[in-house]
C-alpha positions in Angstrom: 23.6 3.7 -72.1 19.9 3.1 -73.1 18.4 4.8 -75.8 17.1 8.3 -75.5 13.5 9.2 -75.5 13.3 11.5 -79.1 12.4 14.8 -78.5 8.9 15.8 -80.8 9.1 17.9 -83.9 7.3 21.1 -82.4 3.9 21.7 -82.4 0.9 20.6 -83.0 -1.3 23.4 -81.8 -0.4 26.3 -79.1 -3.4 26.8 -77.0 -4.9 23.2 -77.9 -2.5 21.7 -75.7 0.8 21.8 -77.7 3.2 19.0 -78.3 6.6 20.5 -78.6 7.7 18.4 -81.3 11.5 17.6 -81.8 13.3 15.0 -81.8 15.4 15.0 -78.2 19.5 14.8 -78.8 21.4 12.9 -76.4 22.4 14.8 -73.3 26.0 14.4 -71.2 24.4 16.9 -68.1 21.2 15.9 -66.1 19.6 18.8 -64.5 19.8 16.8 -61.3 17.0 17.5 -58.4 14.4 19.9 -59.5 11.8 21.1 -57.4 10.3 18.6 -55.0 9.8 14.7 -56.0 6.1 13.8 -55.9 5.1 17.3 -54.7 1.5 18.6 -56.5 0.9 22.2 -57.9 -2.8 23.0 -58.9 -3.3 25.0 -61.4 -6.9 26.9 -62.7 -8.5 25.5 -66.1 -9.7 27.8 -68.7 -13.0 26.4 -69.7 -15.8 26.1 -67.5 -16.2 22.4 -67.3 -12.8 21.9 -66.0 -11.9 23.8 -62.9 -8.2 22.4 -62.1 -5.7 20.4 -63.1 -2.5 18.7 -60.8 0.8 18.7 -61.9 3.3 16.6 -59.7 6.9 16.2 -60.3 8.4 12.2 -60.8 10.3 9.9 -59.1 12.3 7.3 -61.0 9.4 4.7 -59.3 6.9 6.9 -61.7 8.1 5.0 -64.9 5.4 3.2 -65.5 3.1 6.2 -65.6 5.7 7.7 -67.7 5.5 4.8 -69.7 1.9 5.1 -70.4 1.6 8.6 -71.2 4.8 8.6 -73.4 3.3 5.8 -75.4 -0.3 7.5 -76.1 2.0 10.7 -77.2 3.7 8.3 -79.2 0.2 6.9 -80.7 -1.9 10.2 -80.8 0.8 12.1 -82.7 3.2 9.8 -84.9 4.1 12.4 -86.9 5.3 14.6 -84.7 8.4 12.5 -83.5 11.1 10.8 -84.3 10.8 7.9 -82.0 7.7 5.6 -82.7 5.7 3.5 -80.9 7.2 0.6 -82.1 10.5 1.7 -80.7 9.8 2.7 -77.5 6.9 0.0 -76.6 9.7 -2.3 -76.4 12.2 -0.6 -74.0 12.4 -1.8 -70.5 12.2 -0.5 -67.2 15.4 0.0 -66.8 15.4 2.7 -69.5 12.4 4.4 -68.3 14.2 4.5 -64.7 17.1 6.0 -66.4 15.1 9.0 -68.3 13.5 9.6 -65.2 17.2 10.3 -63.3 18.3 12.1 -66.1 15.7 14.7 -66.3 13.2 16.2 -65.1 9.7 15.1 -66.2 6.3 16.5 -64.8 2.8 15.1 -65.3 -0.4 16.0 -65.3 -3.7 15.1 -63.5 -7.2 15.8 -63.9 -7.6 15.4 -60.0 -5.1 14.4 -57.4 -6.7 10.7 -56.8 -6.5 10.8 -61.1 -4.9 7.2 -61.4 -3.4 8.0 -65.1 -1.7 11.1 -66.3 -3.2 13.9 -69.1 0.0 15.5 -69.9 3.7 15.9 -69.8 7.0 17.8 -70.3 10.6 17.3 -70.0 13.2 19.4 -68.9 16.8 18.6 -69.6 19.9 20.2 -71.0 22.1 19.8 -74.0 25.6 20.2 -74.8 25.2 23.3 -77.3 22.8 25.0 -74.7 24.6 28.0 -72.4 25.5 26.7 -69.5 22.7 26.4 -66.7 20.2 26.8 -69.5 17.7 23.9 -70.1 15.3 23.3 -72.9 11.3 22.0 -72.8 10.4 19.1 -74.6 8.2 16.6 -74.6 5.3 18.5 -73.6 1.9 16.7 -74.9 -1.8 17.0 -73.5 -4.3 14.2 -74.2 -6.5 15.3 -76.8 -9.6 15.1 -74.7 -8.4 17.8 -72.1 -6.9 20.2 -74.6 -7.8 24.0 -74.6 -8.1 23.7 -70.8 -4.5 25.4 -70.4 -2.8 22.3 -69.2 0.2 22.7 -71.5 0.3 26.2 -70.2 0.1 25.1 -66.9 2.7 22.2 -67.3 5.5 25.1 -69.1 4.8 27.6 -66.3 5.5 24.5 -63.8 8.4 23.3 -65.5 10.0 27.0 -65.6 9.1 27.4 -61.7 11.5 24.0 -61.2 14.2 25.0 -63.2 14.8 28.3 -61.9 14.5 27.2 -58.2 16.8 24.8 -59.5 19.2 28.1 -60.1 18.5 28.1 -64.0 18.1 31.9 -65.5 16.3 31.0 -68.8 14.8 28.2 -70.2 14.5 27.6 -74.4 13.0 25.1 -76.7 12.8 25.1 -80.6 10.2 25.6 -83.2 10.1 23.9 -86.6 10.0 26.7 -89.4 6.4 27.7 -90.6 5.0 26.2 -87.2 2.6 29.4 -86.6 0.2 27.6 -84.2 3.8 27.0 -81.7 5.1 30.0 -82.2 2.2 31.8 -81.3 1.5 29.9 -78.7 5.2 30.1 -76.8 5.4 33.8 -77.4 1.6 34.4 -75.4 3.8 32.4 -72.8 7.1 35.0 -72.7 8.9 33.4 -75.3 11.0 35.6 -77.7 13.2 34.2 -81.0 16.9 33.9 -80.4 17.6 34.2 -83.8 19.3 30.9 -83.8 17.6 28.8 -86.6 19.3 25.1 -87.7 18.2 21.7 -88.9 15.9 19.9 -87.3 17.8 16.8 -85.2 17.5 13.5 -87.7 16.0 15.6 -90.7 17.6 16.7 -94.0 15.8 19.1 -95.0 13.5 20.7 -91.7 14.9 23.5 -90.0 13.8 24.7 -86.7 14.3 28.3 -84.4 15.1 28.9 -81.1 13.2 30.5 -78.7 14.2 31.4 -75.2 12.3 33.1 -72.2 14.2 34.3 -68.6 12.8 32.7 -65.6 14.6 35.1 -63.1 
């Protein structure tokens, strides 16, 4: 099996276009097909200067994109993961084919004819998730287009898939004292769970659940 993509520690900033940091687990259940491959969904900008942004689901033919947003995450925010850049520069394309089947990834565009992604997110599941409940990860905006509600826009997506997809809520986790991410998830519809346990890969960093139906 290749190696896993590590799931960020969470966040760097709500409304500036959030990373939700944590380092991923490995997963035995791929959400399978969600939502349409290669289908677009526009959504409105908050700030004047940036009207709308296009978020299209992947194909496994996508990795290269993947690839290149993945690593600038990697490189704009080493501190928020658990995978490096030095890592995961060096895995193939069969790996990146392979996350690509196993979950479900959405990018982001400034335009439709954009040639290079400004954001992603992950969905996937995990053993110690309910069943037919997925969890958010991944999710990252390039600095320049933060605060332009992309990472809202790239959550709400996400949510849409994995409910038409036959999912009832969706959850991700917060490290402890992360105020900017929590407030930021719970302006979305996210409440605490009340679950709270060590962050994947650390000693010492805890993190909490949050959760949030999507039908």
């Amino acid at each position: 099996m290749p190696t896993r993509p590590a799931r960020p520690l969470p966040c760097e900033g709500g409304p500036i276009g959030c990373e939700t940091p944590r380092p991923r687990r490995s997963v035995a259940v791929a959400l399978g097909r969600l939502g349409q491959a290669g289908s677009n969904q526009i959504i409105q900008g908050t700030a004047p200067w940036f009207t709308v942004a296009v978020i299209r689901d992947t194909t496994e033919d996508d990795w290269r994109l993947l690839r290149t947003i993945r690593l600038r995450a990697l490189q704009d925010s080493p501190d928020s993961f658990a995978s490096d850049y030095g890592a995961e520069v060096r895995h193939n394309e069969r790996q990146w084919r392979e996350w690509l089947r196993s979950d479900m990834w959405l990018l982001a565009f400034e335009s439709g004819t954009a040639p290079a992604p400004v954001g992603i997110i992950a969905a996937t599941r995990e053993p110690s998730a309910p069943a037919g409940e997925p969890f958010l990860s991944s999710l990252w905006v390039d600095p320049w287009y933060r605060r332009r509600g992309i990472a809202k826009g790239l959550v709400e997506a996400a949510a849409e898939r994995v409910a038409a997809a036959g999912a009832t809520a969706v959850s991700l986790w917060v490290l402890d004292g992360n105020e900017a991410a929590r407030r930021f998830y719970a302006a979305i519809g996210f409440v605490p769970t009340g679950e709270r346990q060590l962050a994947p890969g650390s000693w010492d960093l805890h993190e909490r659940r949050m959760r949030r139906t999507v039908r």
